[in-house]
C-alpha positions in Angstrom: 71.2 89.9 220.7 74.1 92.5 221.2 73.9 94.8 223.8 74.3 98.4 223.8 77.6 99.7 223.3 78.7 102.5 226.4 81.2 104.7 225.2 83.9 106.9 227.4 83.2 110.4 227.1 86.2 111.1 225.4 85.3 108.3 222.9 81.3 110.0 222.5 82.9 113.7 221.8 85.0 112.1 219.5 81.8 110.4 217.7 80.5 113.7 218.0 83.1 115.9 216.4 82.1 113.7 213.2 79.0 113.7 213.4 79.3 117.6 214.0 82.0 117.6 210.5 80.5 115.5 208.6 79.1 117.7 206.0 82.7 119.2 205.6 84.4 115.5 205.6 82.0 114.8 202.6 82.9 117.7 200.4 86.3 116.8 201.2 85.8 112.6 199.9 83.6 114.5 197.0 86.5 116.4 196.1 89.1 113.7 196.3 86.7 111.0 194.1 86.9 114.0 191.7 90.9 113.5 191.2 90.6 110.1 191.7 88.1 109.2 188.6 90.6 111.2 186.5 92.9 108.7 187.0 91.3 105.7 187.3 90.3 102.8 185.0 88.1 99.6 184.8 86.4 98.4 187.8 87.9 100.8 190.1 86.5 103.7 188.3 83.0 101.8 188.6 83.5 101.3 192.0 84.7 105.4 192.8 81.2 106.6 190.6 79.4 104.6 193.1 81.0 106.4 195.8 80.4 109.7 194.6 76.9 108.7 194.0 76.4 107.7 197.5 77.9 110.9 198.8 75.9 113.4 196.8 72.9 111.3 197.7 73.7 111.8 201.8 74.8 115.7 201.1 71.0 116.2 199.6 72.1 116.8 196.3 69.4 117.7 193.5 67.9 114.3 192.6 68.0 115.7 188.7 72.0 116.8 189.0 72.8 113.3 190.7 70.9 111.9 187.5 72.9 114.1 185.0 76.0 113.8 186.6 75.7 109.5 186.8 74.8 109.5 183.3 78.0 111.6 181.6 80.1 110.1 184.2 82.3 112.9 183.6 84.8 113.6 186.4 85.1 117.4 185.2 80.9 117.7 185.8 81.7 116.0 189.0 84.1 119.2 189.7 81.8 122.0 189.0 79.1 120.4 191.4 82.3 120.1 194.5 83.2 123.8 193.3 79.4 125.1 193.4 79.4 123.4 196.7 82.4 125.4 197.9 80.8 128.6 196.6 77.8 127.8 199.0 75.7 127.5 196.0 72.8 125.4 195.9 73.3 122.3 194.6 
């Protein structure tokens, strides 16, 4: 059994700054996968849908809009979701 870890205080503000930016670092990977799937190919473009699946599942995305968006697998759908989320609309 592992024990516990006990982190500095620097290190647990650090973990909390994350924790505290993590919605915004999520938009950001969102919007990166976006110009990421427009390039890729194969397996690695497999691999980046999966991603962006994961994300909008941990940003609460619409169940429905996760399910329209996986099933065009459309990288410029993909972008209007990342823009409507930068507009502060609801997604």
């Amino acid at each position: 059994m592992t024990e516990p870890r006990n982190y500095s205080p620097y290190q647990q503000k650090i973990i909390q700054r994350y924790y505290d930016n993590r919605d915004q670092i999520d938009e950001q990977k969102l919007s990166d996968l976006v110009a990421s799937l427009y390039l890729a190919e194969g397996k690695k473009k497999d691999k980046l849908w999966q991603q962006a699946e994961e994300l909008m599942k941990r940003m609460k995305v619409r169940e429905a809009r996760i399910e329209h968006i996986m099933s065009s697998k459309n990288p410029s759908i993909l972008a209007e979701l990342v823009k409507d989320i930068a507009a502060g609309r609801s997604t």
